[in-house]
N, C-alpha and C positions, 0 to 999 in steps of 0.2 A: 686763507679764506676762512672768514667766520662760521660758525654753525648755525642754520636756519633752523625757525621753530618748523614743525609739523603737524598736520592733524590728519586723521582718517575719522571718517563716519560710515557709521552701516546702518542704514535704516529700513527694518522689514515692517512690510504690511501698509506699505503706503501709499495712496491713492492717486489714480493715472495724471488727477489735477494737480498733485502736490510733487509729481514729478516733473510735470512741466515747470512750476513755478521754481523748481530748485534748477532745473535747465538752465533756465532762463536769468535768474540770480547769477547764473557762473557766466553769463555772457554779458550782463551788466556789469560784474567784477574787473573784468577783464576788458571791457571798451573802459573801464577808469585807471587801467596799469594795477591791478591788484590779483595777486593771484593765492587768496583764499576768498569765500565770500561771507558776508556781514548779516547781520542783522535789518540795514538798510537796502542792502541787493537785495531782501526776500522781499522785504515789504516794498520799495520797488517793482521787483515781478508781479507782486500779487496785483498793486494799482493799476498797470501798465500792462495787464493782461490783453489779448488781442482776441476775437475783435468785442468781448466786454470782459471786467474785472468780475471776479466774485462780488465783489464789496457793489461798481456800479449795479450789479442786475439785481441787491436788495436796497440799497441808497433810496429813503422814501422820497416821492415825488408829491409836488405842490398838487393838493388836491385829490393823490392816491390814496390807497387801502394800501399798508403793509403784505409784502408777497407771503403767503404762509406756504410751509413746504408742500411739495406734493402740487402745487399750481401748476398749470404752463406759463411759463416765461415768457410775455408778450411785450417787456419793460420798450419805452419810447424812450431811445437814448437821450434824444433830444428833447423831452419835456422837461421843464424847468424842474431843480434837484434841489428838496429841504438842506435848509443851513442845522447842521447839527453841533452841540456843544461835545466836548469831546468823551465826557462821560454819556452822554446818547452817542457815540460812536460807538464805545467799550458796549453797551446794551445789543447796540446792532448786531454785531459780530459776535456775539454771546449767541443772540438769537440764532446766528445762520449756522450755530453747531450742529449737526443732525442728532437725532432720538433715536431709540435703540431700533437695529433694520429689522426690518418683516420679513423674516425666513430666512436663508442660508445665504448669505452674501459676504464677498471678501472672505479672507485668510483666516483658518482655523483656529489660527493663535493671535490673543493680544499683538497689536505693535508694539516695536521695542525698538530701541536706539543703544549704539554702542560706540564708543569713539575709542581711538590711542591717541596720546599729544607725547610728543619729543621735540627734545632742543630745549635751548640756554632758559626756557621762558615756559617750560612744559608744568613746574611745580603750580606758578603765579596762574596760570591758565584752567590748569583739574581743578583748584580753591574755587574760581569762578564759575566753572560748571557744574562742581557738585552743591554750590550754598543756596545756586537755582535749581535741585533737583531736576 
């Protein structure tokens, strides 16, 4: 028997939404026969969120105002949804990043990310994670 590659990650300080959406990645993964998950399993989750996406409840709508934070979320699923080019897509989701919180909120310390990779493909794999920071 071959040696399979490996990966662990540890990721502290992460938000209840980003834990679902990594959930949910691993059950995507996994109804396709894969068992690590991708880059496409998140961004899947994130689309495919139930019962709306992040992305759906800011996606501007024919005739709306852009949602500014802090709103109540009243979005019409079903109101017809702006065609965006994909550089107005990249803005959107820039946009939906939040600004620094109002008082004591989440974990005392920066988030951080930690992984280990082993196996025949561990050297090829660190090259690609460290040249994307």
């Amino acid at each position: 028997m071959s040696e399979r590659d490996e990966s662990t990650v540890t990721v502290t300080g992460a938000a209840p939404g980003l834990i679902r959406v990594l959930r949910q990645a691993t059950a995507i993964a996994a109804e396709h026969g894969h068992n690590w998950i991708g880059v496409e399993d998140v961004l899947a989750a994130i689309v495919t969120a139930e019962p709306l996406s992040i992305l759906e409840v800011h996606w501007p709508r024919h005739g709306g105002t852009p949602l500014n934070r802090g709103e109540i979320n009243d979005v019409d699923p079903s109101a017809p949804q702006e065609t965006l080019t994909f550089d107005e897509v990249k803005a959107l989701v820039q946009a939906m990043v939040p600004g620094v919180p109002n008082g004591a909120h989440g974990p005392t310390e920066p988030a951080a990310v930690t992984y280990e990779v082993t196996g025949p493909h561990s050297d090829e794999f660190r090259v690609g994670i460290e040249r994307h920071g």
